[in-house]
FITIRO-995463 format. One record per residue (C-alpha): x, y, z; residue in one letter. Coordinates in steps of 0.02 Angstrom, whole numbers, padded with zeros to 5 digits. Example, Ala and Ser with C-alpha at 12.3 -4.5 7.8 and 13.67 -1.06 7.14 Angstrom:
2
((00615, -00225, 00390), 'A')
((00684, -00053, 00357), 'S')
end
This chain:
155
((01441, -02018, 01279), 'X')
((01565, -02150, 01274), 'X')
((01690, -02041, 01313), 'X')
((01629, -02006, 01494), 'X')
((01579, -02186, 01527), 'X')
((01788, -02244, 01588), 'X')
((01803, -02117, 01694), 'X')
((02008, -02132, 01712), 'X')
((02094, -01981, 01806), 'X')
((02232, -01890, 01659), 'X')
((02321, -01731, 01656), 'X')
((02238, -01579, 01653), 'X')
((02284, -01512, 01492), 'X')
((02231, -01688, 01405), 'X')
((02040, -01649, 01512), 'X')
((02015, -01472, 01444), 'X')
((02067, -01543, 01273), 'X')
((01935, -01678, 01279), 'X')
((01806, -01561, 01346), 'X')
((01841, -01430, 01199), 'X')
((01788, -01550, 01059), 'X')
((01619, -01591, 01139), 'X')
((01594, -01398, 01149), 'X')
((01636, -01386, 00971), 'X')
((01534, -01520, 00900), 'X')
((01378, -01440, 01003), 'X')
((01435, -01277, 00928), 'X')
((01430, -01343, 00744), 'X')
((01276, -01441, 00772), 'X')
((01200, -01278, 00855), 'X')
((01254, -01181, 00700), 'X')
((01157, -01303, 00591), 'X')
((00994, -01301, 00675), 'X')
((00927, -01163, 00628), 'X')
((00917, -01226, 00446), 'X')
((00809, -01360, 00486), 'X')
((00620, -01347, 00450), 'X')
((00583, -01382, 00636), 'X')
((00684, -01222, 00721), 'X')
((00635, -01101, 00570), 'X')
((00458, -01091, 00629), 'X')
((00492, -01043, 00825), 'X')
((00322, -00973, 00843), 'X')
((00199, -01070, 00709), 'X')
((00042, -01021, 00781), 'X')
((00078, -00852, 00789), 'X')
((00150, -00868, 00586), 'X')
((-00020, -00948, 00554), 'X')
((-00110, -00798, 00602), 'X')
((00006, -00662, 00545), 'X')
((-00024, -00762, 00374), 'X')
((-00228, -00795, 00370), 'X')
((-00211, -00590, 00439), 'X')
((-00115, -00552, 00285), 'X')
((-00209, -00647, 00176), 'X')
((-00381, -00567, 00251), 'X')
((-00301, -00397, 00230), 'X')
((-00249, -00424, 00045), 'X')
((-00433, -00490, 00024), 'X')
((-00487, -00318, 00095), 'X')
((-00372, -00217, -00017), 'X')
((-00433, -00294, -00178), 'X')
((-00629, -00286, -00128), 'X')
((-00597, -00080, -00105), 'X')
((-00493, -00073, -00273), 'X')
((-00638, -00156, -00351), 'X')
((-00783, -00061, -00271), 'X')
((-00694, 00110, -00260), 'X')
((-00814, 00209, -00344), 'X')
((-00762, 00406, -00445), 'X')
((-00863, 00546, -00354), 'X')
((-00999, 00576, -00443), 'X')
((-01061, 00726, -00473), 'X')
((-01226, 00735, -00348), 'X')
((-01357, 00885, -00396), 'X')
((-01377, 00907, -00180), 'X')
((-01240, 00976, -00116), 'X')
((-01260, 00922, 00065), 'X')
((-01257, 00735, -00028), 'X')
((-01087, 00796, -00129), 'X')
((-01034, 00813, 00023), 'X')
((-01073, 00657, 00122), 'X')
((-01040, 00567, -00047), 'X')
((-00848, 00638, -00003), 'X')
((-00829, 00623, 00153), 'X')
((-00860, 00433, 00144), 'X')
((-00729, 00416, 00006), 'X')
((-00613, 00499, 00139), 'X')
((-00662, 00394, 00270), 'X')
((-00641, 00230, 00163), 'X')
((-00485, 00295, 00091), 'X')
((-00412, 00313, 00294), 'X')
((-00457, 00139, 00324), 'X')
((-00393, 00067, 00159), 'X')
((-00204, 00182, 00227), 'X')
((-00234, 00102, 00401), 'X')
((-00251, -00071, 00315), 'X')
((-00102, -00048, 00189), 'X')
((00012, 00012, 00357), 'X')
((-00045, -00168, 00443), 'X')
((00009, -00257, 00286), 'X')
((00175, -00198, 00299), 'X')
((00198, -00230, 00487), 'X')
((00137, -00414, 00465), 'X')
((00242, -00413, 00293), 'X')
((00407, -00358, 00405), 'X')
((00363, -00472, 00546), 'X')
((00353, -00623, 00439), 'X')
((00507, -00552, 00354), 'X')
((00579, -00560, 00515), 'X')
((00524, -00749, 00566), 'X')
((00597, -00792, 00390), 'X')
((00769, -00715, 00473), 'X')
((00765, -00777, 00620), 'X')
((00745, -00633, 00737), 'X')
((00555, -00626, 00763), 'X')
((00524, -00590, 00945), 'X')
((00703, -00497, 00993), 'X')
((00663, -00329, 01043), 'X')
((00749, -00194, 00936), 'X')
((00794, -00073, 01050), 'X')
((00867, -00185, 01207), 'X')
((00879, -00346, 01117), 'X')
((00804, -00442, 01241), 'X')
((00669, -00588, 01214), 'X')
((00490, -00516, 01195), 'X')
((00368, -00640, 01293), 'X')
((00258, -00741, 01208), 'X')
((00108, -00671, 01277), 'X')
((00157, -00512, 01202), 'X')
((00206, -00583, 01032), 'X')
((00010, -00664, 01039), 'X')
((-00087, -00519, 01066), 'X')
((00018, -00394, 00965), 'X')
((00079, -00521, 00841), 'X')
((00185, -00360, 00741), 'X')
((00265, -00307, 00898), 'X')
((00438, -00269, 00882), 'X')
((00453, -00191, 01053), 'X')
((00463, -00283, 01212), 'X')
((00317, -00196, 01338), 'X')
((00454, -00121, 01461), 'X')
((00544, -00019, 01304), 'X')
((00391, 00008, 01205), 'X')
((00320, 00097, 01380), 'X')
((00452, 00204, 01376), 'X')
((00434, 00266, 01206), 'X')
((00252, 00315, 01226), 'X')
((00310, 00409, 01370), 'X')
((00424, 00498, 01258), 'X')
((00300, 00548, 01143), 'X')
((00201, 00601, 01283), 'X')
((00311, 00712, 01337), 'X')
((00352, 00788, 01153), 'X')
((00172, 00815, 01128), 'X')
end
């Protein structure tokens, strides 16, 4: 800042000089920031939730581990069979669960790198309003609309 305050006309070359190192500095100090506590956690509130969702998932998990039951052998075969199909139908939620983990898993993974919220097929910045109500997004609405469309059409 002192260096703007005497504002004395020099050559041109001495100018661009003085306006490089500025530019540098910012560049080095840019570099730096992202190691600071402060710019790791861009979104926190959305972290906060991926992380009490992870931990309710995990919760989940180890309450079906614990409860999952052996089929039993049932003398009523109609009850065999509803006896089953329940296992079936727990054991679908309990893969839909373990697929959720992972996506909150990766997008934490990806806050920890720095590139939570960058679309990966354009690279552009997902909004935030995206990133709250899909937290595990990793699509930005425009390129994940297309894709649907794609599998529309290969259906």
């Amino acid at each position: 800042m002192k260096a703007r305050a005497p504002r004395k006309k020099t050559s041109a070359s001495h100018t661009s000089s003085s306006r490089t190192k500025p530019a540098a500095r910012t560049a080095s100090s840019k570099a730096k920031k992202p190691s600071s506590p402060k710019s790791r956690s861009k979104y926190p509130d959305i972290r906060r939730a991926l992380e009490r969702q992870r931990a309710d998932l995990l919760e989940e998990v180890g309450e079906v581990l614990t409860q999952h039951k052996t089929p039993e052998s049932l003398p009523d075969v109609s009850d065999q069979a509803s006896a089953e199909e329940d296992q079936r139908f727990s054991m679908r939620i309990m893969e839909r669960e373990q697929n959720l983990l992972k996506k909150v898993n990766e997008a934490l993974d990806r806050m920890k790198n720095q590139t939570y919220g960058i679309c990966e097929q354009c690279g552009e910045d997902i909004p935030y309003k995206r990133l709250k109500a899909r937290p595990v997004t990793t699509f930005c609405i425009e390129c994940k609309t297309l894709q649907e469309q794609k599998e529309r059409v290969r259906r």
